[in-house]
N, C-alpha and C positions, 0 to 999 in steps of 0.2 A: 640505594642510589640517591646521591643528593643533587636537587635540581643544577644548582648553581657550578658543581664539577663535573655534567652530563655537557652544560653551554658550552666549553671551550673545547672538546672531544665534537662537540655537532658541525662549530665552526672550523675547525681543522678537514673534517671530512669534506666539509663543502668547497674549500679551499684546494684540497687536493687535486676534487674533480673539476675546477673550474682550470687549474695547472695540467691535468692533463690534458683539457680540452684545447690546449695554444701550440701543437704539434705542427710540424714543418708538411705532415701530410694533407692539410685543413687548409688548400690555396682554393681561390675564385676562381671559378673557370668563367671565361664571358661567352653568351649564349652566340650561336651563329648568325650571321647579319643575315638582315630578311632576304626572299627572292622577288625582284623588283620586278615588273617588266614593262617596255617603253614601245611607244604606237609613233610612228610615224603620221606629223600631220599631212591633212589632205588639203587641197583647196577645190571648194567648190561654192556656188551662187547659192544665196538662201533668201528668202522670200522675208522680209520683215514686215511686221503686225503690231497692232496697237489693239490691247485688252485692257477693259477697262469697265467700271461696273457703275450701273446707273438704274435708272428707275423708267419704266415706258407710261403713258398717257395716250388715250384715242385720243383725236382732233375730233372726231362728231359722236356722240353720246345722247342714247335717248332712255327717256325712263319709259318702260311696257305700265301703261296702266288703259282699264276697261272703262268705257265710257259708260256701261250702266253695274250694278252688282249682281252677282252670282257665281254659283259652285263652278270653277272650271272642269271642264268635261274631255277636253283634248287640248294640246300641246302642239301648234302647226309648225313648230320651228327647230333647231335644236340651236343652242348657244356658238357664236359667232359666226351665224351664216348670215350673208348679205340677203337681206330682202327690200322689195320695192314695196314704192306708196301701192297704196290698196290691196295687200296681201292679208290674206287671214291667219291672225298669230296663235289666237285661240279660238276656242269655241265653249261658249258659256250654256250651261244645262239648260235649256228651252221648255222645260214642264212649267216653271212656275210662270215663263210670261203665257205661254197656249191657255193658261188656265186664267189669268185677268184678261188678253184676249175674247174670252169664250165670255167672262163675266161683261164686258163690255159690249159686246157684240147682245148679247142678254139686254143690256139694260137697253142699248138703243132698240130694238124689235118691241121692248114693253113701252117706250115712249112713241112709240109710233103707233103704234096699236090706240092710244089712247087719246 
């Protein structure tokens, strides 16, 4: 078999099938039109709103800070509860002042003494 007398026998076949494919039985059908369906409007009162995004700020702001140092020991508050002047916020470990305290209390009894 020679390549070049196999070419015009491949394109004849392809030719054939592409002639048979152009038949009168080979029409468009067009698909069925959707199924719509239609609401009746209503009238009724609606309540209009304004949404809209922003950022919040207290107006009074205080920083919690201890007026001497040491380990906090208890927590008398929990975040964002209103508390008034002279409320106890914390409670700070009381062993190391009992103990300058005691030292103190020491040193005036030995000056007195003497």
């Amino acid at each position: 078999m020679k390549p070049a007398a196999s070419a015009p026998a491949i394109l004849l076949f392809v030719a054939a099938f592409a002639i048979a494919g152009c038949g009168d039985n080979n029409k468009y059908a067009a698909p069925p039109p959707p199924k719509v369906t239609v609401a009746t409007p209503t009238e009724r009162d609606i309540t209009s709103y304004f949404e809209a995004t922003g950022n919040t700020a207290a107006v009074n702001s205080v920083d919690l800070v201890a007026r001497v140092q040491g380990f906090i020991q208890e927590i008398s508050y929990n975040d964002g509860d209103f508390v008034k002047k002279d409320t106890l916020l914390f409670t700070i470990e009381p062993e190391p002042y009992r103990l300058k305290l005691l030292a103190a209390q020491a040193a005036e009894a030995g000056s007195q003494a003497r």
